[in-house]
ROSE-4610 file (N, C-alpha, C; in Angstrom, 1 decimal, always signed):
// ROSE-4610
residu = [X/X/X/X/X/X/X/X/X/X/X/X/X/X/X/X/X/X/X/X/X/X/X/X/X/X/X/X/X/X/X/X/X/X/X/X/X/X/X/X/X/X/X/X/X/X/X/X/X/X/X/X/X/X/X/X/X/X/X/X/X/X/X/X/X/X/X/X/X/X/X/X/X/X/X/X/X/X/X/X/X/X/X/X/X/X/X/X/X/X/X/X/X/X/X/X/X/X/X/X/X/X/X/X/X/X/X/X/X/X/X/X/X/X/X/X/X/X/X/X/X/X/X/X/X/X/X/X/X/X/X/X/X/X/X/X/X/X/X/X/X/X/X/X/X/X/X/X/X/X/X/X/X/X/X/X/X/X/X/X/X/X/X/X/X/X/X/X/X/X/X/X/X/X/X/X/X/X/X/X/X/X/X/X/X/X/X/X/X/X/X/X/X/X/X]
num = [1/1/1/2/2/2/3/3/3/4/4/4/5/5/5/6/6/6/7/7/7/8/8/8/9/9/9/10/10/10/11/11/11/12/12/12/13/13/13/14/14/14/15/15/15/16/16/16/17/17/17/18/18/18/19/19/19/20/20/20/21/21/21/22/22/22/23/23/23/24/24/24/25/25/25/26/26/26/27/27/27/28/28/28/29/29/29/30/30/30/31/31/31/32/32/32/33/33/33/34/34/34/35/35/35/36/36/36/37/37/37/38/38/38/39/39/39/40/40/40/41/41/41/42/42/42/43/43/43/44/44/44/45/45/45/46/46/46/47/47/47/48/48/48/49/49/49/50/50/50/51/51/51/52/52/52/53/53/53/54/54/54/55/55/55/56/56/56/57/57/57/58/58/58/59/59/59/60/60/60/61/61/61/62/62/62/63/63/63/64/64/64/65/65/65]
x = [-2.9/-2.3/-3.1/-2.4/-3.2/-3.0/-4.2/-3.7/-4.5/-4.6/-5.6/-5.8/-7.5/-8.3/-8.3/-8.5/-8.9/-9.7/-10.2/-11.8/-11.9/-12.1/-12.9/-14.4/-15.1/-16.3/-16.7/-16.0/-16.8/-16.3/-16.4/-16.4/-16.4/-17.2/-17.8/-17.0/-16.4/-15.3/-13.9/-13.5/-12.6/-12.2/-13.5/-13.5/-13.4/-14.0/-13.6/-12.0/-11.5/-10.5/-9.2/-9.6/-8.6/-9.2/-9.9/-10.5/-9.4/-10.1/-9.1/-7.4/-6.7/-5.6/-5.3/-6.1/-6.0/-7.1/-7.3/-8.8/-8.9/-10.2/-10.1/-9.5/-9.0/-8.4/-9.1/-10.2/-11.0/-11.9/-12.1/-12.7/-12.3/-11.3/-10.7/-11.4/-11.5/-12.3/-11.3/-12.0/-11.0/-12.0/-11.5/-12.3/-11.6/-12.5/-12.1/-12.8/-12.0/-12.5/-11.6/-13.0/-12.7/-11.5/-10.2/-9.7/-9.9/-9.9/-10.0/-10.4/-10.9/-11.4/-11.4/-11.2/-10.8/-11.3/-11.3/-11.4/-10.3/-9.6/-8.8/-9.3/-9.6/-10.0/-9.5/-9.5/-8.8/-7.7/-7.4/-6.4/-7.0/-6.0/-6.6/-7.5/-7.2/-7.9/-9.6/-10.0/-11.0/-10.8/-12.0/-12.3/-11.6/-10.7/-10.0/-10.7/-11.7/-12.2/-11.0/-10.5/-9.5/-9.9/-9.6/-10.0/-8.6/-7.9/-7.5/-8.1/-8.2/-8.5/-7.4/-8.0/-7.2/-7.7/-6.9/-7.1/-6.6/-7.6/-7.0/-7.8/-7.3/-7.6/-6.6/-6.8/-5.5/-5.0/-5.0/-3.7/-2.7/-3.4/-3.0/-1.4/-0.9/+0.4/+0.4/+0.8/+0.9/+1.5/+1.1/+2.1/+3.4/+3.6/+4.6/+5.8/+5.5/+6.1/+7.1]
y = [+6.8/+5.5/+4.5/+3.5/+2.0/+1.2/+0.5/-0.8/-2.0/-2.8/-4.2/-4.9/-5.6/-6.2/-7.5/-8.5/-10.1/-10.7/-11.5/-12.5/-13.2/-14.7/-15.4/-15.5/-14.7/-14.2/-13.2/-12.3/-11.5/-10.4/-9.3/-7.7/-7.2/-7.2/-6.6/-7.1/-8.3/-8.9/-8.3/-8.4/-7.7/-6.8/-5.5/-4.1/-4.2/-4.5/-4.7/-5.2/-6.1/-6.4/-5.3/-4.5/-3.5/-2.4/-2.3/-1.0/-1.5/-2.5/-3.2/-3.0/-2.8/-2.4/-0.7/-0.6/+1.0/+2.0/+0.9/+1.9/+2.7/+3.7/+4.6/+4.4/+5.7/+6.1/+7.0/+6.6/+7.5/+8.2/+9.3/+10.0/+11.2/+10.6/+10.9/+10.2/+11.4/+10.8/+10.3/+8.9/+8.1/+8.2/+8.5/+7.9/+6.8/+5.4/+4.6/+4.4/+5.0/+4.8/+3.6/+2.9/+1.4/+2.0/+2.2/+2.7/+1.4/+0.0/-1.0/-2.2/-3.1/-4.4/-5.6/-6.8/-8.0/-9.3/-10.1/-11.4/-12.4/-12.9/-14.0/-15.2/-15.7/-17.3/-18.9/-20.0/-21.2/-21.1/-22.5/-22.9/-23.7/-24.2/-25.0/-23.9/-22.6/-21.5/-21.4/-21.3/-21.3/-19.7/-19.2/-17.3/-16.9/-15.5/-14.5/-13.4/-12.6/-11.4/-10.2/-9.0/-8.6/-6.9/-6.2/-4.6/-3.8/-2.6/-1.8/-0.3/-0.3/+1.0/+2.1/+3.4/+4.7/+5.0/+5.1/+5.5/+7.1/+7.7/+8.9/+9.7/+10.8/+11.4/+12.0/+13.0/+13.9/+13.0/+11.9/+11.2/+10.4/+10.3/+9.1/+9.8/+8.9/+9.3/+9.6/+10.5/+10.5/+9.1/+8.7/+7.4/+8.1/+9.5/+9.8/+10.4/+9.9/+10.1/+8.8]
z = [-20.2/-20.0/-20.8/-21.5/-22.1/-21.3/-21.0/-20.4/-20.9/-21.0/-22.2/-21.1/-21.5/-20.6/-21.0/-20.7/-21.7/-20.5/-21.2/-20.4/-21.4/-21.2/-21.9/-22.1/-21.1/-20.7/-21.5/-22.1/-23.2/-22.8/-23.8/-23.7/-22.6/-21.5/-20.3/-19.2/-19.7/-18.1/-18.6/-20.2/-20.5/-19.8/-20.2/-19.6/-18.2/-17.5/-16.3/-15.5/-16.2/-16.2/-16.0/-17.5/-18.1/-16.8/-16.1/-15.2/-13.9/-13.9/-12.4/-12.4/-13.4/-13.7/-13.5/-13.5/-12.7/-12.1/-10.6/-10.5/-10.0/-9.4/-9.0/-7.8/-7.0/-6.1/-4.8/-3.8/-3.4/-4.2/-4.0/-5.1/-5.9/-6.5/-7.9/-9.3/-10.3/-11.2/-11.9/-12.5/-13.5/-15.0/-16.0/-17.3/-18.1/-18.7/-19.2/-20.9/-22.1/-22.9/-23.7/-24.4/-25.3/-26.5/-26.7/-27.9/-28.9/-28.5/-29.5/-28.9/-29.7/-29.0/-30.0/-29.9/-30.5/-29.7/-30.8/-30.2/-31.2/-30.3/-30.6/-30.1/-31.9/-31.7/-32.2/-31.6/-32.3/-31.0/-31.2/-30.3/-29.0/-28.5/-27.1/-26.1/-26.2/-24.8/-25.4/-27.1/-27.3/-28.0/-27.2/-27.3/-26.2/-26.6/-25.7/-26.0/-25.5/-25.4/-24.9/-25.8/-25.3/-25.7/-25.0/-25.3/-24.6/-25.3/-25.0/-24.6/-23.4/-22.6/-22.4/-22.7/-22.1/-20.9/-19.9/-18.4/-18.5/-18.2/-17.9/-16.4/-16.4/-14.6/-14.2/-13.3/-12.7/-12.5/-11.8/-11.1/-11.9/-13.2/-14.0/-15.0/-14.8/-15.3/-17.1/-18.0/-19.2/-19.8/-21.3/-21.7/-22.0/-22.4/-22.5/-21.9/-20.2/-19.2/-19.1]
């Protein structure tokens, strides 16, 4: 599963973000790897820190489900 993180706070609140969108479950393992990361800048918001995570784990549903 993808899910995308954003913070104006930087990379690490991103990630965090994008984790919070699917977290673990007891103790079921979850892994979260960075597939991409960006920053969008300009405009009235300033900096958007934004990263796409793959969630995967027994529990976690395929994207191609």
């Amino acid at each position: 599963m993808l899910v995308t993180g954003s913070s104006q706070g930087g990379f690490a609140e991103a990630l965090e973000d994008a984790m919070s969108q699917q977290p673990t479950r007891g103790d079921i393992p979850r892994r979260y790897e960075i597939v991409r990361a960006w920053v969008d800048a300009g405009g009235i918001a300033g900096l958007w820190y934004r990263c796409d995570v793959a969630v995967t784990g027994p529990d976690v549903p395929d994207s191609d489900d």
